[in-house]
Structure formats: C-alpha cells, structure tokens
Backbone as CSV, one residue per row, in Angstrom:
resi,resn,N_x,N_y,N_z,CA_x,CA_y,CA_z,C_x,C_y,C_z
1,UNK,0.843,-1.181,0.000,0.000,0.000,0.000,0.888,1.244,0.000
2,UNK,0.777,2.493,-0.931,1.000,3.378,-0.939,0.834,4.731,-0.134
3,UNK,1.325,5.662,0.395,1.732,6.707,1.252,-0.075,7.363,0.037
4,UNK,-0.529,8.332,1.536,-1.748,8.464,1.248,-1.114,9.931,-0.124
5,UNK,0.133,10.096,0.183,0.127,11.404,-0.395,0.474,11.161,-1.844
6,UNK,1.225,9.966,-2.121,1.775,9.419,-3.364,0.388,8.812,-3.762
7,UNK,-0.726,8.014,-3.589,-1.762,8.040,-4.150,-2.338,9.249,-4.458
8,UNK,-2.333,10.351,-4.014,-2.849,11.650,-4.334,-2.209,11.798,-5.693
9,UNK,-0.680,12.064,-5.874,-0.015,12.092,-6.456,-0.902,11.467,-8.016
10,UNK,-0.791,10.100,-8.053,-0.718,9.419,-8.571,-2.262,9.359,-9.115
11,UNK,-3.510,9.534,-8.630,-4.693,10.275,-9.135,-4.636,11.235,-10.055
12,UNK,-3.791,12.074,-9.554,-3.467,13.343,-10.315,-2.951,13.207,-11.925
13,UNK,-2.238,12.109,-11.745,-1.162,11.735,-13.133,-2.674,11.319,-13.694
14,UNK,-3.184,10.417,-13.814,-4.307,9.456,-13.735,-5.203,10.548,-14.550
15,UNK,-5.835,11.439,-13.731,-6.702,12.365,-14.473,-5.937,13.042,-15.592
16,UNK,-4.931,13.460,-15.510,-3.954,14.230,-17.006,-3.653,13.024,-17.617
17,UNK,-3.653,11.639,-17.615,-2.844,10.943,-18.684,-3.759,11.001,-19.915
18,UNK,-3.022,10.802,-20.903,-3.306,11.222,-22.530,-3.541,12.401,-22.410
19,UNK,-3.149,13.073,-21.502,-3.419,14.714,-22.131,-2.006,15.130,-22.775
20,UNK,-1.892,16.000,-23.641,-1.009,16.487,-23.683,-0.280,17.842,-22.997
21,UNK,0.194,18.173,-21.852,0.825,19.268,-21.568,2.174,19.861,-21.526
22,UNK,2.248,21.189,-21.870,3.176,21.991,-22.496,4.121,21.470,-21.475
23,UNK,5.812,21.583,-21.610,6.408,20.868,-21.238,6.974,22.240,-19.396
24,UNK,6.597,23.270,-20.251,6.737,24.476,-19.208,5.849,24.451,-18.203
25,UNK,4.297,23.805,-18.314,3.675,23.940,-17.509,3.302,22.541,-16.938
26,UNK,3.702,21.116,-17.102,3.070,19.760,-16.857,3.418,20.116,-15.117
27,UNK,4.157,20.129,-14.657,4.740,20.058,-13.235,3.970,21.216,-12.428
28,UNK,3.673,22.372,-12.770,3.084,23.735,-12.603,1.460,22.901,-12.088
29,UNK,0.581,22.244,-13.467,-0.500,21.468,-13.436,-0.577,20.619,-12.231
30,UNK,0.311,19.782,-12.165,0.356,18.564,-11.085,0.022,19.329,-9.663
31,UNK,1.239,20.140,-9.013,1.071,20.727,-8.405,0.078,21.584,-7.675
32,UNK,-0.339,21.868,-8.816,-1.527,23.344,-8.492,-2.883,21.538,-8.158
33,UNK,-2.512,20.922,-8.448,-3.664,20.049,-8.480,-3.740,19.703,-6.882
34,UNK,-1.982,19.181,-6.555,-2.334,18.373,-5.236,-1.958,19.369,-3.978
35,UNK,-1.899,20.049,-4.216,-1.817,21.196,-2.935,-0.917,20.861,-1.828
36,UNK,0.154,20.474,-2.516,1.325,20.191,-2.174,2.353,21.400,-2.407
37,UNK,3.650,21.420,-1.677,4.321,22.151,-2.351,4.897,21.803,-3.488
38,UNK,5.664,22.852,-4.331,6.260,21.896,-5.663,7.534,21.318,-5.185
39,UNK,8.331,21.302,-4.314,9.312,20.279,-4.015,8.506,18.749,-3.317
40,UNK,7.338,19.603,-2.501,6.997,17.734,-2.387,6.623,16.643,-3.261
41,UNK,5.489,17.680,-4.292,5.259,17.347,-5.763,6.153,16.492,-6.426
42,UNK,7.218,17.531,-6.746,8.303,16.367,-7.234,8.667,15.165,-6.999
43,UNK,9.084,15.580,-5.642,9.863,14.303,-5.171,8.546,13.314,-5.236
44,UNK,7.196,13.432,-4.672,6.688,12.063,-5.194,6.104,11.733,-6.357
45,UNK,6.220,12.556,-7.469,6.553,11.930,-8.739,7.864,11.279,-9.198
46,UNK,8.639,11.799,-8.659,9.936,10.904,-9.347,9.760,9.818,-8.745
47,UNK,9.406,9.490,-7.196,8.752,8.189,-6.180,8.640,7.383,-7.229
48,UNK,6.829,8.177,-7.366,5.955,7.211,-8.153,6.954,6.727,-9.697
49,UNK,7.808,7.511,-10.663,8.253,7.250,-11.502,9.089,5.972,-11.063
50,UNK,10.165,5.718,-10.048,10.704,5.229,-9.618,10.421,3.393,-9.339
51,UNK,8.883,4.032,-8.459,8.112,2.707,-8.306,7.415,2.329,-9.632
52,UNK,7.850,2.857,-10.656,6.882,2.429,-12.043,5.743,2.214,-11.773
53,UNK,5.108,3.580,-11.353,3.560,3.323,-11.299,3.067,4.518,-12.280
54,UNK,4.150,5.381,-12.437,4.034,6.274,-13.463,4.855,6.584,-14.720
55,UNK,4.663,6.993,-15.997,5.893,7.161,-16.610,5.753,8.278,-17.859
56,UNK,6.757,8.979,-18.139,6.803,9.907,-18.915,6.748,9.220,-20.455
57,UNK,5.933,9.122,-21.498,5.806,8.885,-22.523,6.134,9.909,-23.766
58,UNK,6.786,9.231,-24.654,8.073,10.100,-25.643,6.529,10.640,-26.734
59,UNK,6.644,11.792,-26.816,5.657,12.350,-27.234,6.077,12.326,-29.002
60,UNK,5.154,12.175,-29.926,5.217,12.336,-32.025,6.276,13.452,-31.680
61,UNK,7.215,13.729,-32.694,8.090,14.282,-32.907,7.414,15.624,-33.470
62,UNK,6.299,15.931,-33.994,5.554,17.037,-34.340,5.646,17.891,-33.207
63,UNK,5.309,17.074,-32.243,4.700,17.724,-30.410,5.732,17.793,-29.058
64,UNK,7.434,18.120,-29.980,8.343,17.734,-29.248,8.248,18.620,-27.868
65,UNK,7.551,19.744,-27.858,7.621,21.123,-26.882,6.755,20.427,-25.907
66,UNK,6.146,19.517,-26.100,5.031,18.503,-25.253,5.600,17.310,-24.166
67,UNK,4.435,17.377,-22.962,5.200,15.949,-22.302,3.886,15.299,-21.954
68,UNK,3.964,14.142,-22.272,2.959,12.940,-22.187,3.036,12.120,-21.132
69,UNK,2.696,12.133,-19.553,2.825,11.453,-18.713,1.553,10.456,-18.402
70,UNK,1.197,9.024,-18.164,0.537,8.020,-18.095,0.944,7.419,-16.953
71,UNK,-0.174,6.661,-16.374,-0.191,6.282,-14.920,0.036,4.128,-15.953
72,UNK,1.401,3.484,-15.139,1.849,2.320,-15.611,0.111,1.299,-15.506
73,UNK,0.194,0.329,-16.080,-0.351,-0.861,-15.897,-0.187,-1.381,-14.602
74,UNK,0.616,-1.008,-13.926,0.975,-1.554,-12.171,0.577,-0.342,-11.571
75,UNK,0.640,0.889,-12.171,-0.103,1.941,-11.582,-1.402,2.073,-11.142
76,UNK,-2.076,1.506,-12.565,-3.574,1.089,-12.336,-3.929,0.393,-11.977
77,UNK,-3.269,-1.049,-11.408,-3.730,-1.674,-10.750,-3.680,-1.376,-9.298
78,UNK,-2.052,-0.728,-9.270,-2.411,-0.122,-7.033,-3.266,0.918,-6.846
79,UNK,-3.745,1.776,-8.384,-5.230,2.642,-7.797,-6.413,1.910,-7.722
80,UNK,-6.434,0.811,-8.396,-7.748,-0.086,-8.213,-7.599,-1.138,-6.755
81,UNK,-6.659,-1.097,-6.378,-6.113,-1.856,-5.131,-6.573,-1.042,-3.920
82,UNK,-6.398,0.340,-4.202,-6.373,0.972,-3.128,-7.965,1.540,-3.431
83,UNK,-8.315,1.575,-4.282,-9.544,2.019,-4.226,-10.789,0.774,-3.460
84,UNK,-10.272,-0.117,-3.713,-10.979,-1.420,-2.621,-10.998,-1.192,-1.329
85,UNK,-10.066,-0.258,-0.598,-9.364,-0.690,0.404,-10.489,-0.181,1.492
C-alpha cells in the first residue's frame, strides 16, 4: 500500500494521462492540483516514476515542446487496489 500522499499524487497523473501538456507547464498542473508544495510534488513523482507506477511517454516528434505522462499498468492496478481498500 501506498503513502496516502503518493496516491494523491498518482490520481493526479491518472486524471492528465493522454493529455497532452506543455512541457513548461506539466509540473506547474500537477502541483496546483495536489496542494502540495512543488518540491513535495516532485519528489513524489519521481517516487511514483521510480516505483513504475508512473511514466513519462516520448511524445510524435511534431509535439516535441510537449510531455505525455501516463499512470503504468501496475499503476492502475495499485489505484484499483487501493480504491478497494
């Protein structure tokens, strides 16, 4: 089971995945979402990156100014895990 704040986290990715956001503002987004500071922000995204529950996806070469972040297949399963709980 995951830290209640890294599931926050990790909701957050969850609602933006397949979005596309500007690469200046993706972290700005996250943030403003979990009402966190942006150093805590970070650090539990790189967490979650870490624990491969999240991952940065290489965006069409058209949309290089872009960053594509998606919550893993093991991601979705510890939000459906924890959403049981």
């Amino acid at each position: 089971m995951i830290k209640s704040e890294l599931k926050r986290i990790l909701d957050i990715v969850a609602d933006l995945s397949q979005n596309d956001v500007k690469k200046d503002v993706l972290e700005t987004e996250i943030i403003s979402h979990s009402e966190l500071s942006d150093v805590e922000t970070r650090n539990y995204l790189h967490e979650l990156e870490w624990l491969n529950l999240v991952k940065e996806a290489q965006p069409r070469p058209s949309h290089a100014e872009y960053r594509l972040w998606n919550v893993t297949e093991k991601g979705l399963q510890e939000r459906s895990r924890q959403d049981h709980i």
